[in-house]
C-alpha positions, 0 to 999 in steps of 0.5 A: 485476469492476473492480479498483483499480490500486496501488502495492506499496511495500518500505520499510525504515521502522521502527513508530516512523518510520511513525507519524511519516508523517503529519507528513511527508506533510502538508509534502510538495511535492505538492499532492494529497499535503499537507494532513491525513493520518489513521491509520484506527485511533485512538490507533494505536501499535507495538503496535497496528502489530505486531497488525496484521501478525501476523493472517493470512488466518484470522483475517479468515475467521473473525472479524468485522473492520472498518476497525481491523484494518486499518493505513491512513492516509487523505487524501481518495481516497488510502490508505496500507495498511501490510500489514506491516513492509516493505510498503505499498500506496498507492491512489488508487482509480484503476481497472486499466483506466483506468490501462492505457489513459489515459496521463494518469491513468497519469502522475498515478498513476506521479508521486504513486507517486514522491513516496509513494516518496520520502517512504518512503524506498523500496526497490522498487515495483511496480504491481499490481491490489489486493491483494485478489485475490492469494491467495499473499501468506500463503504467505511470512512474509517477503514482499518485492517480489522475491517478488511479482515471481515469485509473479505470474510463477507465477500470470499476475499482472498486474504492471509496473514504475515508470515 
């Protein structure tokens, strides 16, 4: 199975500043960064924002989801996925293999990562495969990338560093 390279994120944004990101992402100095960026979730709120990060895995076995149940703020092929308070995937739906072997696309990946970071006043970074297939993030309630560094260490996870 093909899997999607991303970048974890550890921010220290609070709901409010991350419901503003739009408007900072649309002026940014990256060109495949700027321009309309759109919450997936409409009429999207920190209440709505809370909801969101405190559902567990149990919730999505046992109900019907779709894409509202899901912080995600979209333009074009790339995605912000706010999985909790601190933390963010972005995605570019770039595929492990191809970030692993192409230096090129491993470079535009790595620079628009950079600029997400900065635009996020980041903490940390990693990059991993999609979040999808990593079965212990409901193991800790407050997850930071330090943790994931060692869970994926634990359970032989694919994980690198920014470079």
């Amino acid at each position: 199975m093909a899997v999607d390279v991303e970048a974890l994120i550890e921010h220290k944004l609070t709901p409010e500043e991350i419901l503003k990101l739009p408007e900072r992402l649309q002026v940014s100095a990256n060109k495949n960064i700027a321009g309309q960026w759109a919450w997936t979730v409409p009429n999207i709120n920190t209440e709505i924002l809370h909801n969101i990060w405190t559902r567990k895995s149990d919730y999505f076995i046992n109900n019907p989801w779709g894409i509202e149940d899901f912080a995600f703020l979209k333009k074009d092929y790339l995605t912000l996925d706010f999985i909790s308070s601190n933390l963010v995937t972005f995605h570019s739906s770039l595929r492990l293999y191809v970030y692993e072997k192409n230096k090129n696309l491993r470079d535009d990946f790595n620079c628009l990562t950079k600029e997400i970071l900065n635009l996020l006043n980041a903490v940390d970074v990693l990059i991993i495969p999609e979040l999808s297939n990593v079965s212990f993030l409901d193991d800790e309630p407050d997850f930071t990338i330090n943790i994931y560094r060692q869970k994926a260490k634990e359970h032989n996870s694919f994980v690198t560093e920014l470079k």
